[in-house]
MIDOSE-1310 file (N, C-alpha, C; in nm, 2 decimals, decimal comma, always signed):
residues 282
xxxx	-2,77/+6,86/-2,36/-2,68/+6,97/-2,32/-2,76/+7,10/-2,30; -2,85/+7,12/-2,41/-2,92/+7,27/-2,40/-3,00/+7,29/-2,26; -3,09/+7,12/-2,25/-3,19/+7,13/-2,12/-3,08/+7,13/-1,96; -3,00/+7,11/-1,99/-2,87/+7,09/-1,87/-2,83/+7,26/-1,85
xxxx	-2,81/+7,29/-1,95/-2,80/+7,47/-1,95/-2,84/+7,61/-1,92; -3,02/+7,51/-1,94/-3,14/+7,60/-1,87/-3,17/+7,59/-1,74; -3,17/+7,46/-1,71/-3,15/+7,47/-1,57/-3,03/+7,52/-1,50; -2,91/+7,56/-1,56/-2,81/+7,63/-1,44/-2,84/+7,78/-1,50
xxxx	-2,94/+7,83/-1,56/-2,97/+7,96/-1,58/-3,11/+7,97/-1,50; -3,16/+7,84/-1,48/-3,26/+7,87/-1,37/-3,26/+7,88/-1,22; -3,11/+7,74/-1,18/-3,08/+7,80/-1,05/-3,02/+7,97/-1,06; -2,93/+7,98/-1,12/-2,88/+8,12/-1,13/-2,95/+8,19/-1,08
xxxx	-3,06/+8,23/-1,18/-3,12/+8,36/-1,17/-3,23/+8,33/-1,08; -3,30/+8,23/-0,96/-3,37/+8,21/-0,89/-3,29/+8,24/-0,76; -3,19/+8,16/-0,76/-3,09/+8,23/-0,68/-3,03/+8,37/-0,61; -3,04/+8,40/-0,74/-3,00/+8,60/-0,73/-3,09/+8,63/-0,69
xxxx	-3,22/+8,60/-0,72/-3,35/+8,68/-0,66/-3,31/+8,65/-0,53; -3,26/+8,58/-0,49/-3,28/+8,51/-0,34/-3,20/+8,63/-0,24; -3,09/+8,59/-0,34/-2,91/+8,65/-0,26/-3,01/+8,86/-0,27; -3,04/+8,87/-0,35/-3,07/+8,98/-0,35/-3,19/+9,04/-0,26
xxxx	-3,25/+8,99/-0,30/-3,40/+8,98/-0,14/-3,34/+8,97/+0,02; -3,23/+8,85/+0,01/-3,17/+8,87/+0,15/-3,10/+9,01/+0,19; -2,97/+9,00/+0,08/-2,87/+9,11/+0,15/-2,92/+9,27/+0,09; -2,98/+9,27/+0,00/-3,03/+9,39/+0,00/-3,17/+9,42/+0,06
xxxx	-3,29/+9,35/-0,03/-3,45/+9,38/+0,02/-3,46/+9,40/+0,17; -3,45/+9,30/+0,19/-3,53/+9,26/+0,35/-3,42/+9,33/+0,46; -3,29/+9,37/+0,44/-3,17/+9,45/+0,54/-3,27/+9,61/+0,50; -3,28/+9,68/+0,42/-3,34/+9,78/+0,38/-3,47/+9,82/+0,44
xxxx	-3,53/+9,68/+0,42/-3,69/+9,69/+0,47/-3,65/+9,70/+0,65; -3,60/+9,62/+0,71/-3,56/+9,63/+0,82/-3,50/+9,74/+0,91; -3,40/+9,80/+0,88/-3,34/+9,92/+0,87/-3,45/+10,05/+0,86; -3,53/+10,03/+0,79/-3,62/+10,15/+0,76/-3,77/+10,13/+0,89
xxxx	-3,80/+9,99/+0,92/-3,85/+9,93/+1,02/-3,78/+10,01/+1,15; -3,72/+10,00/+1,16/-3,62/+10,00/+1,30/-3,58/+10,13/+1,33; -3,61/+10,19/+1,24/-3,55/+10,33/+1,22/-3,67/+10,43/+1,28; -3,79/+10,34/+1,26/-3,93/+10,43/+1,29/-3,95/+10,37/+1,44
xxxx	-3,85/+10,26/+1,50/-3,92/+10,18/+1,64/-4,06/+10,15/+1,64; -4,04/+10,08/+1,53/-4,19/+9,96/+1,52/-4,15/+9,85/+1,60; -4,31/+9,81/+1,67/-4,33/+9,71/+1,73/-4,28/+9,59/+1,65; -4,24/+9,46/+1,77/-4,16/+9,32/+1,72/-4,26/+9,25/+1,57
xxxx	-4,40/+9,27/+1,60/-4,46/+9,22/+1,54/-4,51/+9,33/+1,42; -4,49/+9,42/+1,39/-4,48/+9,51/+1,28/-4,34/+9,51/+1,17; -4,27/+9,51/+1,30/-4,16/+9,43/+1,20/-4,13/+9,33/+1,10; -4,21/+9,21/+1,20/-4,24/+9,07/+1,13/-4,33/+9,08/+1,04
xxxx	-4,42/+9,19/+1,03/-4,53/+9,19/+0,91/-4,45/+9,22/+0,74; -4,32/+9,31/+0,78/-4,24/+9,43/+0,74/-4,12/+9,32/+0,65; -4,06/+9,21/+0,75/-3,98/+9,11/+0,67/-4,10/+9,02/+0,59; -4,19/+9,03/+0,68/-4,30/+8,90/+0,59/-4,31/+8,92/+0,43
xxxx	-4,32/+9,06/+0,40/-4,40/+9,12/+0,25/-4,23/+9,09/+0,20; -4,13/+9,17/+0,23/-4,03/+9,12/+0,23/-3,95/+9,03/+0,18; -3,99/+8,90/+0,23/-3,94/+8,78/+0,22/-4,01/+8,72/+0,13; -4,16/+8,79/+0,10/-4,23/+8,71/-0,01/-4,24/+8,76/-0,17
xxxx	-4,14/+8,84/-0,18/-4,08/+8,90/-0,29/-4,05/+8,81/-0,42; -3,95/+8,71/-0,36/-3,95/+8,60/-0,46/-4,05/+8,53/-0,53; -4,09/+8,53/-0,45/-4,22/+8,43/-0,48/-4,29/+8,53/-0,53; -4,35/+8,65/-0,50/-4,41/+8,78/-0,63/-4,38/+8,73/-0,74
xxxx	-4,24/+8,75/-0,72/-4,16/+8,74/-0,89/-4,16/+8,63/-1,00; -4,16/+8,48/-0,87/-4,16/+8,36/-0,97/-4,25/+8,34/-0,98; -4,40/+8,37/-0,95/-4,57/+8,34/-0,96/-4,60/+8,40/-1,07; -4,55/+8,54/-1,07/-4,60/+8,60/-1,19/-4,54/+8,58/-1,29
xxxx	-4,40/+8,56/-1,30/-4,35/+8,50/-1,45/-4,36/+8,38/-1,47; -4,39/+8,31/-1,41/-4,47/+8,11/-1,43/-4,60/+8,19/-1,53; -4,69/+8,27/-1,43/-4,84/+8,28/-1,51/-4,79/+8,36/-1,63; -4,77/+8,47/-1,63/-4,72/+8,50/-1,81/-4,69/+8,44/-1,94
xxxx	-4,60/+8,28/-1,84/-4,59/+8,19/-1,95/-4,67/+8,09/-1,95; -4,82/+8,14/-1,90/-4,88/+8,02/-1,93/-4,89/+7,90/-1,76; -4,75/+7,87/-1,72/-4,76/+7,77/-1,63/-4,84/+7,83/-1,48; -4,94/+7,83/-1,47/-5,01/+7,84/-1,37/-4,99/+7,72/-1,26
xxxx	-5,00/+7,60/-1,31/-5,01/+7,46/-1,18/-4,86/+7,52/-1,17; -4,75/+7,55/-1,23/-4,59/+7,54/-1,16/-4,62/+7,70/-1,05; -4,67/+7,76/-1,05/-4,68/+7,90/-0,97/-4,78/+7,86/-0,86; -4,85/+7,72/-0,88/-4,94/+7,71/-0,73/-4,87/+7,60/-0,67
xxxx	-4,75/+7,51/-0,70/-4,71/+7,43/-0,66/-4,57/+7,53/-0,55; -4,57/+7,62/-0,65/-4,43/+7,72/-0,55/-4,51/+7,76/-0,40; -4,63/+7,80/-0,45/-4,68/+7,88/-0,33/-4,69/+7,74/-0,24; -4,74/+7,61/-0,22/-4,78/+7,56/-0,17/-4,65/+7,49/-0,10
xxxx	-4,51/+7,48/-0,15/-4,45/+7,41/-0,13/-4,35/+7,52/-0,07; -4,34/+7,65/-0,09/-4,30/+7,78/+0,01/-4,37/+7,74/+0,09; -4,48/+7,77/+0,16/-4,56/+7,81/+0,24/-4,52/+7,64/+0,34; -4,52/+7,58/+0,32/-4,47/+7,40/+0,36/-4,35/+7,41/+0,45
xxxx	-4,25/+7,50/+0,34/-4,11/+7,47/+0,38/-4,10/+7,61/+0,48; -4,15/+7,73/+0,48/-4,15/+7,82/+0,53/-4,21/+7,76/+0,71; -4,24/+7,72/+0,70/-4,33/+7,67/+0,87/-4,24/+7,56/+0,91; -4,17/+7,50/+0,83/-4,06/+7,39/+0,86/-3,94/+7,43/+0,92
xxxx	-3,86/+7,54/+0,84/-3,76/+7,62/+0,87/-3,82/+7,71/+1,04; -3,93/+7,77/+0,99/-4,01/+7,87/+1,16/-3,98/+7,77/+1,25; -3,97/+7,65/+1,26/-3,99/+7,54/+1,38/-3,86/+7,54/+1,40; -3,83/+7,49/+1,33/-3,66/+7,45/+1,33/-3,61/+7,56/+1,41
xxxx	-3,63/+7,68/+1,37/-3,56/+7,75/+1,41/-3,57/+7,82/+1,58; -3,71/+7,79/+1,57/-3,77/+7,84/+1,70/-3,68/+7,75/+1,76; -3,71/+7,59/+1,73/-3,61/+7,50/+1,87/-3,48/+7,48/+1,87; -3,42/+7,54/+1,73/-3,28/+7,55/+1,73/-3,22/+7,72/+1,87
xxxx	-3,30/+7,79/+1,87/-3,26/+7,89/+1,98/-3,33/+7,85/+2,11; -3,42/+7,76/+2,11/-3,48/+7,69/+2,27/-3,58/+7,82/+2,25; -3,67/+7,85/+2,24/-3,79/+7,96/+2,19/-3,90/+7,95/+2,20; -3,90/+7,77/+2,22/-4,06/+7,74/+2,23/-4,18/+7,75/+2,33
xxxx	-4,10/+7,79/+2,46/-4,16/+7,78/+2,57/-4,24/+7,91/+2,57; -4,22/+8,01/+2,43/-4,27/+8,15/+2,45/-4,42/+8,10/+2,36; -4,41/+7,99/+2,25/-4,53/+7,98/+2,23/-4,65/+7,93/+2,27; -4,66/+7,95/+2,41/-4,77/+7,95/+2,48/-4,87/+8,06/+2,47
xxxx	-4,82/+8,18/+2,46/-4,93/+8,26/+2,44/-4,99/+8,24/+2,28; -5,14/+8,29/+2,38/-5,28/+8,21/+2,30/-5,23/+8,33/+2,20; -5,19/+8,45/+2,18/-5,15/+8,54/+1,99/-5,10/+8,41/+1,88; -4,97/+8,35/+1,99/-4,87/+8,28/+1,88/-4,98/+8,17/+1,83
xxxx	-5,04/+8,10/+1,91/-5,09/+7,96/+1,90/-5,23/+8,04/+1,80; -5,25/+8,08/+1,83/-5,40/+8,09/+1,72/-5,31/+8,18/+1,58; -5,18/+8,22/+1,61/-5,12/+8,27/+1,42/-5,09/+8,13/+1,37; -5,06/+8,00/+1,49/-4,99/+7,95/+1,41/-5,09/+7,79/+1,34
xxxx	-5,23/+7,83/+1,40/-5,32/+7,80/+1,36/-5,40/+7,85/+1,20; -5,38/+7,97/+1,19/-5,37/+8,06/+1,02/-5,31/+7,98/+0,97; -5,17/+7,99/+1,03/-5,02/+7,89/+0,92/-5,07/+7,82/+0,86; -5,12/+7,70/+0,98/-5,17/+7,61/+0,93/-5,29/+7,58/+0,85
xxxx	-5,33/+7,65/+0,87/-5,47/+7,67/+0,74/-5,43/+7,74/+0,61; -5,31/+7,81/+0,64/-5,25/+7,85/+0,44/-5,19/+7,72/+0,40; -5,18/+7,59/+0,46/-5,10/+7,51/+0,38/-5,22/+7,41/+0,38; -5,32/+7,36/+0,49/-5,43/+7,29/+0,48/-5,54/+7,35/+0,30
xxxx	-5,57/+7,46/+0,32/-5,62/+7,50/+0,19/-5,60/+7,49/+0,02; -5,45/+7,52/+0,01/-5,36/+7,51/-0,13/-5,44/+7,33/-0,15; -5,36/+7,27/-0,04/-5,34/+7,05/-0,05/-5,51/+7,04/-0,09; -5,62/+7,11/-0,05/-5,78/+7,07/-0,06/-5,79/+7,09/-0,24
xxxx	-5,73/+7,24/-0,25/-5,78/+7,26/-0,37/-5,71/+7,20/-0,48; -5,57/+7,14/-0,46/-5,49/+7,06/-0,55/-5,57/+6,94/-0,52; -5,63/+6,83/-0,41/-5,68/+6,73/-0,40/-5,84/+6,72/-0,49; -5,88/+6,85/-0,47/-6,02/+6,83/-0,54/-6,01/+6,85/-0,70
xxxx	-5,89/+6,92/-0,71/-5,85/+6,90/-0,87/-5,94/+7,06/-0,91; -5,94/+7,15/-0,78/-6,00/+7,29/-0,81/-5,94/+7,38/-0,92; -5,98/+7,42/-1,04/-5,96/+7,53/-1,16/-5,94/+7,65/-1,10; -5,79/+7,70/-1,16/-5,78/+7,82/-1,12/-5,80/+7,93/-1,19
xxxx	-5,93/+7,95/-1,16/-6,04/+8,08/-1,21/-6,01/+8,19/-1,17; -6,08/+8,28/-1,25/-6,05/+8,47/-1,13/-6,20/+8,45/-1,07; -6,29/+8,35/-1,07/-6,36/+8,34/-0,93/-6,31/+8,35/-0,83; -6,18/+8,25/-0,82/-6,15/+8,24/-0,66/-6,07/+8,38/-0,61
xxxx	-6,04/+8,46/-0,70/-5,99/+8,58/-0,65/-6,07/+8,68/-0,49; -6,22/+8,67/-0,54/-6,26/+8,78/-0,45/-6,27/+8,67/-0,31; -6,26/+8,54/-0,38/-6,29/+8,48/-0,20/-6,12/+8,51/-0,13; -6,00/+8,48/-0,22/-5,90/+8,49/-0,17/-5,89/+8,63/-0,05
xxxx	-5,93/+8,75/-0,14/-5,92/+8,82/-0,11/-6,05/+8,85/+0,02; -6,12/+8,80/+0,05/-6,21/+8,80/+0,21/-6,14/+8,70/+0,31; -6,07/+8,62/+0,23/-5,98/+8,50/+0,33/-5,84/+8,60/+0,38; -5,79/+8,67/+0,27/-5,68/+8,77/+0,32/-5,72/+8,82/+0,46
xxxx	-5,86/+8,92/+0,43/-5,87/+9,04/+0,52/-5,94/+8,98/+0,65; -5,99/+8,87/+0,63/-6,03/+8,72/+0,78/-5,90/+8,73/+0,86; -5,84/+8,65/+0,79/-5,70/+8,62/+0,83/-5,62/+8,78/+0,90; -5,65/+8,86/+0,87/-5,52/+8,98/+0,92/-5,62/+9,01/+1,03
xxxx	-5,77/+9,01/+1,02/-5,86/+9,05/+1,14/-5,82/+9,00/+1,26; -5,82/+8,82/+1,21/-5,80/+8,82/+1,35/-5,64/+8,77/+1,45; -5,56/+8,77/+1,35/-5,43/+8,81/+1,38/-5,45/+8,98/+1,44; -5,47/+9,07/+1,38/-5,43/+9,19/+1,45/-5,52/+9,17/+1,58
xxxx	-5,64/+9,15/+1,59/-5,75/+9,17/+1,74/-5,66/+9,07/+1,84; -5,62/+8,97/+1,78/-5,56/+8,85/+1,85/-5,47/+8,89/+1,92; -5,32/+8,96/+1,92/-5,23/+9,05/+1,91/-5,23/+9,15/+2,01; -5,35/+9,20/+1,96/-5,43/+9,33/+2,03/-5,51/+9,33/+2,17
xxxx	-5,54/+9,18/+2,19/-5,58/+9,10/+2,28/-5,48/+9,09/+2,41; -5,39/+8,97/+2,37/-5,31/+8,88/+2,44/-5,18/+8,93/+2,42; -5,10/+9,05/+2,36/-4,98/+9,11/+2,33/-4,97/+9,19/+2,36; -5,07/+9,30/+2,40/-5,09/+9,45/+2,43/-5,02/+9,47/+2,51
xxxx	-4,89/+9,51/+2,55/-4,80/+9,55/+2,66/-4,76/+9,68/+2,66; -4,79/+9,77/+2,58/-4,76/+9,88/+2,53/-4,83/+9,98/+2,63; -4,85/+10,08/+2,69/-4,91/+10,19/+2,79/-4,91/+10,28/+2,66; -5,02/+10,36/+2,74/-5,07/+10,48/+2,62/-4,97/+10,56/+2,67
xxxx	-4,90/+10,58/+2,77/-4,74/+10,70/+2,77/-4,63/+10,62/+2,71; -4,60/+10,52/+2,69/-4,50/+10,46/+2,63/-4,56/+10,49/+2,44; -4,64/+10,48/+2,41/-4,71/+10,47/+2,25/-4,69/+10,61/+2,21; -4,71/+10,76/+2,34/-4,67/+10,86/+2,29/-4,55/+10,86/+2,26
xxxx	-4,48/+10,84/+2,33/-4,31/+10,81/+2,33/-4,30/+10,77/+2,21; -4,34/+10,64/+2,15/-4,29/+10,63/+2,03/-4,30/+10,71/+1,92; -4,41/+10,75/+1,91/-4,48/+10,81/+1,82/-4,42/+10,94/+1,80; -4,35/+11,06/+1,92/-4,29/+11,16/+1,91/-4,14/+11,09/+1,84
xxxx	-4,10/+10,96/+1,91/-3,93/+10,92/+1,85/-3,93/+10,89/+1,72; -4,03/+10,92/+1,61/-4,05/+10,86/+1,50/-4,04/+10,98/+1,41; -4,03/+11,07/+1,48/-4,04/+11,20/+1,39/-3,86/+11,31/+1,44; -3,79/+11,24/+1,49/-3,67/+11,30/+1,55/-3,55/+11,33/+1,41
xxxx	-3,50/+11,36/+1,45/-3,42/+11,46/+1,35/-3,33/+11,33/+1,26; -3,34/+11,31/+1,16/-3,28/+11,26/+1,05/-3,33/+11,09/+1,01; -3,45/+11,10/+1,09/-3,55/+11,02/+1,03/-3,61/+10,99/+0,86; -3,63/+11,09/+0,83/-3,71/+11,15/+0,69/-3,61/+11,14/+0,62
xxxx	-3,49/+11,14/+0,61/-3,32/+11,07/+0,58/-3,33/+11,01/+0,55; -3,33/+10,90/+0,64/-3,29/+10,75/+0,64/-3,43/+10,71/+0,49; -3,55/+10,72/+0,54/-3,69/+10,70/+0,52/-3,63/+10,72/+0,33; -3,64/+10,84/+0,33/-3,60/+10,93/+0,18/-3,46/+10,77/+0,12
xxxx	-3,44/+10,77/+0,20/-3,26/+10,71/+0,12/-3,34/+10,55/+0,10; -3,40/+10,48/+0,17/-3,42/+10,36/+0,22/-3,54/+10,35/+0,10; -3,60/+10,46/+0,07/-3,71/+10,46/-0,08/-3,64/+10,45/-0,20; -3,57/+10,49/-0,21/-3,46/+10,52/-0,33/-3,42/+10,39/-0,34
xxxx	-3,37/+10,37/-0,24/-3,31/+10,15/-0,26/-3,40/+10,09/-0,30; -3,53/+10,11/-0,23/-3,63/+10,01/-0,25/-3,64/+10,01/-0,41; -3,67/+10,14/-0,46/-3,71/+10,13/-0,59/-3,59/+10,10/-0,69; -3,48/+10,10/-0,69/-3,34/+10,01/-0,75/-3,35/+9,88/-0,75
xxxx	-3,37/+9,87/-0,65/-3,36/+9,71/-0,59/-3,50/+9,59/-0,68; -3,64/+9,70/-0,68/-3,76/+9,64/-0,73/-3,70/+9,59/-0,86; -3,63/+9,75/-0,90/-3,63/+9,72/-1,10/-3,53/+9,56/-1,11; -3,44/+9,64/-1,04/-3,30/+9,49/-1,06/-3,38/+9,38/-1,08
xxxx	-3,49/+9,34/-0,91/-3,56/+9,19/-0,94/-3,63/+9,19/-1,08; -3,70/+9,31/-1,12/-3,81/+9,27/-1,19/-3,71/+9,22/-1,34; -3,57/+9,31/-1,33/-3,49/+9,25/-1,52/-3,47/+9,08/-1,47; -3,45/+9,02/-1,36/-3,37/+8,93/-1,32/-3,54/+8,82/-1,37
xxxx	-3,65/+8,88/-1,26/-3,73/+8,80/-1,31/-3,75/+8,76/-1,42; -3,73/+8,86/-1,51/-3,78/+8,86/-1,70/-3,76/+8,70/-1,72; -3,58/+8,73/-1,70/-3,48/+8,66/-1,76/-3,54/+8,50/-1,70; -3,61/+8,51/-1,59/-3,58/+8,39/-1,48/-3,78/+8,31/-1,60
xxxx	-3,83/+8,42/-1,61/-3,95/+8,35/-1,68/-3,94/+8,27/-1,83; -3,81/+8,34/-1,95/-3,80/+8,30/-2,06/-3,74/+8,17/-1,96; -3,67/+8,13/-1,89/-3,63/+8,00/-1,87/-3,72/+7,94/-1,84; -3,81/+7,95/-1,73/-3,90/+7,85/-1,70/-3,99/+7,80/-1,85
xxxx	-4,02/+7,88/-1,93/-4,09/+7,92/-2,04/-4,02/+7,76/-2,13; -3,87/+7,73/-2,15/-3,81/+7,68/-2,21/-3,83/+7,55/-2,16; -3,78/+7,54/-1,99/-3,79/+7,42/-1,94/-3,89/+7,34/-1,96; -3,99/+7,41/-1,95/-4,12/+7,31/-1,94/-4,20/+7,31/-2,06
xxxx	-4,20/+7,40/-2,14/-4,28/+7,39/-2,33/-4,18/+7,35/-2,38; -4,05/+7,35/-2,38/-3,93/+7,31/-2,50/-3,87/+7,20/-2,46; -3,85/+7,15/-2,32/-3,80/+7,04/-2,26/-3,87/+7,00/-2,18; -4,02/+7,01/-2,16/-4,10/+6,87/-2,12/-4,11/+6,85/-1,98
xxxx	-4,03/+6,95/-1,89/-4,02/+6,94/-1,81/-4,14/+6,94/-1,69; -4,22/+6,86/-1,57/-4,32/+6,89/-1,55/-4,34/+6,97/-1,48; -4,43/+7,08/-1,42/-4,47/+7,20/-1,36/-4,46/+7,17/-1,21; -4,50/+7,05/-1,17/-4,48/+7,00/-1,01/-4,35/+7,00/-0,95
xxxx	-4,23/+6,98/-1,07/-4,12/+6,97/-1,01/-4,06/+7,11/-1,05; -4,09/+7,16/-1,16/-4,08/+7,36/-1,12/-4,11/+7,38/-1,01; -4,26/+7,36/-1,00/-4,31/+7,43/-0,87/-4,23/+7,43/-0,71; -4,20/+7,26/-0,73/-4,13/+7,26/-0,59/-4,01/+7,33/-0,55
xxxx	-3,92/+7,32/-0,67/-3,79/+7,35/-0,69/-3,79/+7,51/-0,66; -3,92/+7,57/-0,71/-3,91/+7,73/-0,71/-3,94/+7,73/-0,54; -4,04/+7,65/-0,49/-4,05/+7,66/-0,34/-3,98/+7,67/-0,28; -3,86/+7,56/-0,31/-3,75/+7,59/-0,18/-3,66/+7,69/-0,19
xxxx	-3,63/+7,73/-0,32/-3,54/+7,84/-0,36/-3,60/+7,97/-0,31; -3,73/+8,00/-0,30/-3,81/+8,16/-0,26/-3,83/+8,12/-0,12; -3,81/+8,02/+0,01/-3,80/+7,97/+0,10/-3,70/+8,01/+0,17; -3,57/+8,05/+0,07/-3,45/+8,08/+0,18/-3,44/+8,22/+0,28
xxxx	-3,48/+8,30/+0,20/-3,51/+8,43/+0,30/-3,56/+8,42/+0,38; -3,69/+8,37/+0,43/-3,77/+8,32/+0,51/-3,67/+8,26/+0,64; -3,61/+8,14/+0,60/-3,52/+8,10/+0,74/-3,40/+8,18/+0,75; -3,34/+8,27/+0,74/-3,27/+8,36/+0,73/-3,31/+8,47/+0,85
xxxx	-3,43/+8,54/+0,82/-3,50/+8,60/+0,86/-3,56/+8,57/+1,00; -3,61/+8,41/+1,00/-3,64/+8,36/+1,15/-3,52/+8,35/+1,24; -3,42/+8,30/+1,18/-3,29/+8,30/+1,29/-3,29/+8,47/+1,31; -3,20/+8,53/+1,22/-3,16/+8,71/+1,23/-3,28/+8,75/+1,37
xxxx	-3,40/+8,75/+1,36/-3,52/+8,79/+1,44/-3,46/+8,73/+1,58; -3,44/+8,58/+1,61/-3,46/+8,54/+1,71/-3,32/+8,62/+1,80; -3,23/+8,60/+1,70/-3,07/+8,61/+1,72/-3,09/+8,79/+1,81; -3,12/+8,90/+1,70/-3,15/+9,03/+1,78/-3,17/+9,06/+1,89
xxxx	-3,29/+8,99/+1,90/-3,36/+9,00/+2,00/-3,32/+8,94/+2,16; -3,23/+8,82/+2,10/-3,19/+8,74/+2,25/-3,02/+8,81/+2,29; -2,99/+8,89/+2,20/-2,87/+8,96/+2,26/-2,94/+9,10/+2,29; -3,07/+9,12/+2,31/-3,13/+9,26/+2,37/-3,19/+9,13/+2,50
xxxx	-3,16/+9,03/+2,55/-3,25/+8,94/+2,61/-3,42/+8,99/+2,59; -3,43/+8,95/+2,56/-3,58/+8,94/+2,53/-3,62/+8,86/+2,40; -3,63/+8,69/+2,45/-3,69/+8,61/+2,36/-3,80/+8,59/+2,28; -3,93/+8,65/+2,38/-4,05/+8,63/+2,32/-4,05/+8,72/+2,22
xxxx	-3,97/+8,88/+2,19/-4,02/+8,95/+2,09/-3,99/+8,86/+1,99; -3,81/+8,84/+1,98/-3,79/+8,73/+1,89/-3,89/+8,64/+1,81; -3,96/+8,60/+1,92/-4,03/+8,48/+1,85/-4,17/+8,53/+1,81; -4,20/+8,65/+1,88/-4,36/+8,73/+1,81/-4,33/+8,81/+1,67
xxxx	-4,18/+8,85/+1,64/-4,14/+8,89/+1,53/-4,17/+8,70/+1,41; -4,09/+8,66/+1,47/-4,03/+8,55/+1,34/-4,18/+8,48/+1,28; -4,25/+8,49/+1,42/-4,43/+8,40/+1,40/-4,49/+8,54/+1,30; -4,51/+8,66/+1,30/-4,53/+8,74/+1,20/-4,48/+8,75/+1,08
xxxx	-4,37/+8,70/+1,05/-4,31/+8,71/+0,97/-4,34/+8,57/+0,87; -4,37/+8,47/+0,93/-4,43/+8,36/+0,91/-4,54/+8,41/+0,83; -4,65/+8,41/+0,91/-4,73/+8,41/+0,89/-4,83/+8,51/+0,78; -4,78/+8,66/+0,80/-4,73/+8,76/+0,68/-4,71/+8,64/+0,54
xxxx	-4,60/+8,62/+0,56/-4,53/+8,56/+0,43/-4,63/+8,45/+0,34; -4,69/+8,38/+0,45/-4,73/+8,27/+0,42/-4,90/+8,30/+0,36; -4,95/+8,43/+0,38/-5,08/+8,45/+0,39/-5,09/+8,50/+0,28; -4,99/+8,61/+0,25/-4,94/+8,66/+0,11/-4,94/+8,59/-0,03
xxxx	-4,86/+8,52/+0,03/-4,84/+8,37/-0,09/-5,01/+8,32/-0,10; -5,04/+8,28/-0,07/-5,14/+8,16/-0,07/-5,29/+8,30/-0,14; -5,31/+8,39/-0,04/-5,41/+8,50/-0,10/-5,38/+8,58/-0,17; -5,27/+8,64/-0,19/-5,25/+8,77/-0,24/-5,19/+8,76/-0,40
xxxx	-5,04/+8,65/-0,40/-4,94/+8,67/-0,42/-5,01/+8,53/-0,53; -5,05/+8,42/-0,51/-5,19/+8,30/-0,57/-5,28/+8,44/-0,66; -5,38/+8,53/-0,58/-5,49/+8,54/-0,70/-5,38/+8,63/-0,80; -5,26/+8,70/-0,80/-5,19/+8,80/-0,87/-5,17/+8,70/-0,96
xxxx	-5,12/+8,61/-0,94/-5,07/+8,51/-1,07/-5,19/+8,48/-1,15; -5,29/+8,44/-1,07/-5,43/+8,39/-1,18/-5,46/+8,51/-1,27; -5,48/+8,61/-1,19/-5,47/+8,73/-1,30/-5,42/+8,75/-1,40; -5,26/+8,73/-1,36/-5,15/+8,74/-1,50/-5,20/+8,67/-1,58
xxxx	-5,25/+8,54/-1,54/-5,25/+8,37/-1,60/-5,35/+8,39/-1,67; -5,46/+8,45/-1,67/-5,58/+8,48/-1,75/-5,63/+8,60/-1,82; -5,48/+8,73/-1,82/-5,51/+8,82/-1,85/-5,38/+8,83/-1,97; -5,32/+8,72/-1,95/-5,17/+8,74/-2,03/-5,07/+8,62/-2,09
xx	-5,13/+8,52/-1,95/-5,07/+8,38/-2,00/-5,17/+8,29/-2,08; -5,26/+8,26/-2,06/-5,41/+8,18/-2,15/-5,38/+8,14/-2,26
């Protein structure tokens, strides 16, 4: 009865991160995006960090309590289901024909190398050390090089009179408003997740030291649950955009957002937990 109990306090509160990330975080993050007229693919960087909020939250309270394999199993099994949902969704709006350009095809080439990587290091039975930190962290700043040059390349549609344009509309009267009000949320919104997380780590903490429960099947379980913003996010993107007709932004938003999300997890959002894991959980 007790182990039946923690898990509906684990869906719960993995949930609420979710419901909260969607209808508050990532509308906010958006809204404050849209408000400055950032590019499709600034945007998608903008939902990416965004949408990988959950997973922040459940990596770091796994490592606190110790469970480091359940916090690399989330990232690996996000990052899985996050590229599954991006497909679906691309061919559920008919979208694909925009991934022809060589930006999308070489991001979605990254993709695929944040989820080729996690499976090598789980197969070779790799220890997760704060060695692997500083390489994560050169694989991070690889990865964004050449996504942004890539971008910068094969996306550049932008005219240097059109980029003044923006750049003057970013500063127009009740900007610094919105900006001002949309900080204030952010930081409400952080604390909320971070009590929710607390709560959401004494459970994991229970499931698996007090009921035996194994870390593989945390891990996955946390995957698909920090996963749902993500498809949410790829439809909302494609949806905007194709009632402004204009598909491809759509789809150079949703592939950033992807890909953002996914790079985070695996580099950023991976060495933060090892950290916790060996500075707090050990």
């Amino acid at each position: 009865m007790e182990v039946t109990w923690e898990f509906i306090k684990f869906i719960f509160y993995s949930g609420l991160i979710v419901v909260i990330s969607k209808y508050a975080l990532v509308p906010v993050l958006r809204k404050l995006a849209e408000s400055l007229n950032l590019k499709p693919k600034t945007v998608g960087n903008i939902a990416g960090i965004a949408t990988s909020v959950p997973e922040l939250l459940t990596v770091s309270f796994s490592a606190v309590t110790g469970l480091i394999s359940a916090s690399a199993y989330n990232i690996i099994s996000s990052n899985i289901i996050n590229s599954i949902q991006y497909l679906f969704a691309i061919f559920m709006n008919k979208n694909q024909k925009h991934l022809r350009n060589r930006a999308l095809k070489i991001d979605l080439v990254l993709v695929a190398l944040t989820i080729v990587i996690p499976i090598i290091m789980i197969a070779i039975d790799m220890e997760f050390s704060i060695s692997i930190v500083p390489a994560f962290i050169l694989l991070f700043v690889f990865f964004y090089f050449i996504n942004h040059n890539s971008h910068k390349v094969y996306l550049n549609k932008i005219t240097e009179e059109e980029r003044k344009i923006e750049e003057e509309e970013k500063w127009v009267r009740g900007k610094k408003k919105i900006m001002l009000k949309c900080t204030i949320l952010l930081l409400i919104i952080s604390v909320l997740l971070y009590a929710i997380g607390n709560l959401l780590s004494n459970t994991l903490e229970n499931l698996c030291l007090q009921f035996q429960i194994p870390q593989l099947v945390i891990g996955i379980l946390l995957g698909f649950i920090t996963s749902i913003p993500e498809l949410i996010t790829f439809f909302e993107a494609q949806k905007h955009h194709k009632q402004q007709e204009n598909g491809e932004d759509g789809v150079i938003e949703a592939t950033s957002n992807l890909l953002t999300s996914n790079i985070l997890n695996l580099f950023a959002i991976q060495s933060i937990g090892i950290l916790i894991f060996h500075l707090f959980g050990g």
